[in-house]
MILODREN-743764 format. One record per residue (C-alpha): x, y, z; residue in one letter; residue number from 1. Coordinates in Angstrom, 3 decimals. Example, Ala and Ser with C-alpha at 12.3 -4.5 7.8 and 13.67 -1.06 7.14 Angstrom:
2
((12.300 -4.500 7.800) 'A' 1),
((13.670 -1.060 7.140) 'S' 2),
//
This chain:
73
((-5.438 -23.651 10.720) 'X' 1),
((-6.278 -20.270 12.585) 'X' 2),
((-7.862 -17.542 10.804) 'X' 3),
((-5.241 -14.822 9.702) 'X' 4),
((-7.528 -12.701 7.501) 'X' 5),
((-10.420 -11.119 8.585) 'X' 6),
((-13.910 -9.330 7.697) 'X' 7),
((-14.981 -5.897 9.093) 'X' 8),
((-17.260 -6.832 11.329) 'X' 9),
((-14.693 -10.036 12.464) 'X' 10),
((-12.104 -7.255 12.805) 'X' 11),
((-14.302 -5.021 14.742) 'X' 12),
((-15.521 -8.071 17.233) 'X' 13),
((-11.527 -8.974 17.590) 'X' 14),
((-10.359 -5.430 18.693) 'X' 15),
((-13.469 -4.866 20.308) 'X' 16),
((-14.712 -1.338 18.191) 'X' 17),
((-17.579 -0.607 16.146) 'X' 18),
((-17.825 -1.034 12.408) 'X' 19),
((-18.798 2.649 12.099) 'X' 20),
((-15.036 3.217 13.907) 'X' 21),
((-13.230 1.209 10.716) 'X' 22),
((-15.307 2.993 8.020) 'X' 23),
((-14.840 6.128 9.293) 'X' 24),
((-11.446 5.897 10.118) 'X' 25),
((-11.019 4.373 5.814) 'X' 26),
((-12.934 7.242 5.021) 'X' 27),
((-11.157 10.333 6.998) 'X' 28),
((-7.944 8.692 7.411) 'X' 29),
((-5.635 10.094 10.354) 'X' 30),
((-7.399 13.328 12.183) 'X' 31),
((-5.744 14.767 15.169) 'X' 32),
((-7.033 14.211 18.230) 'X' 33),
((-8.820 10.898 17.172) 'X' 34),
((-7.772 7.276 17.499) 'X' 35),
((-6.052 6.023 14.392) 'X' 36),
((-7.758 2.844 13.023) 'X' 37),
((-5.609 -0.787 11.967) 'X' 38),
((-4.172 -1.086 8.635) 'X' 39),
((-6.645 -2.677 6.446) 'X' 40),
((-6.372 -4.594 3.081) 'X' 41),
((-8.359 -3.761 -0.097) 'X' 42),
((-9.051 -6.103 -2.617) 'X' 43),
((-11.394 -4.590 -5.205) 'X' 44),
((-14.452 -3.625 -3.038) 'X' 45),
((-13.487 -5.654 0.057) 'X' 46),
((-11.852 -5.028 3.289) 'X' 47),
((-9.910 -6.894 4.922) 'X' 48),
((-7.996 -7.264 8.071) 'X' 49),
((-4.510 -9.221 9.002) 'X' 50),
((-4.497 -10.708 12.490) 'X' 51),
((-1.321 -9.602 12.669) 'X' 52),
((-2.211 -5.733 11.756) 'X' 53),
((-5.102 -6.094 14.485) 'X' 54),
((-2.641 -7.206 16.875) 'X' 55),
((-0.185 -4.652 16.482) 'X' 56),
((-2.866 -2.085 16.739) 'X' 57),
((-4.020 -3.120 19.900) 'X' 58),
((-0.352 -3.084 21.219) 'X' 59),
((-0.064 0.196 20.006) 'X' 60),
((-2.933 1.459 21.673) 'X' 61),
((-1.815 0.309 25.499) 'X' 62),
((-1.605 2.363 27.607) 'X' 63),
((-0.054 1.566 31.137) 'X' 64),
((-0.498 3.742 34.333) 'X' 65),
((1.853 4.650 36.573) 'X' 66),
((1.218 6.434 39.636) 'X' 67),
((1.346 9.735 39.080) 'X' 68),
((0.819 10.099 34.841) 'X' 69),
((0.221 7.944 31.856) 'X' 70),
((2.756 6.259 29.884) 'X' 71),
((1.900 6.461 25.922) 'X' 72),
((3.925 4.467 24.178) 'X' 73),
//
C-alpha cells in the first residue's frame, strides 16, 4: 500500500520546498504577495500531510506559458 500521509520533511521532499517554507507558512498563514503553503493536518503536536492535499497544491501552483503572458490558473 502507497503512503497517503506524510511527515514535514516527506512533504517538503514530495513538493520539492523547504521545511522552513511549511513552518512558516503554519505560522503566518496566507500573506499577500507570498506563495500559500498545502493544507496540513494536526494531530496534537504533529503535522501531517495528505498526498492528496500535496497534490492538489502542486496543481494549483502551475503555471503554463503562452506566448505572449502567463496563464494563472
Amino acid at each position: 500500500m502507497d503512503k497517503l500521509v506524510f511527515t514535514e520533511i516527506e512533504a517538503s521532499q514530495y513538493i520539492g520546498m523547504s521545511r522552513s517554507f511549511l513552518r512558516q507558512d503554519r505560522m503566518n498563514g496566507f500573506r499577500k504577495g507570498k506563495t500559500k503553503g498545502p493544507i496540513f493536518i494536526r494531530i496534537g503536536r504533529n503535522i501531517r500531510y495528505h498526498i492528496s492535499d500535496l497534490n492538489d497544491w502542486l496543481e494549483e501552483n502551475r503555471v503554463r506559458r503562452n506566448t505572449t503572458e502567463y496563464d494563472y490558473r
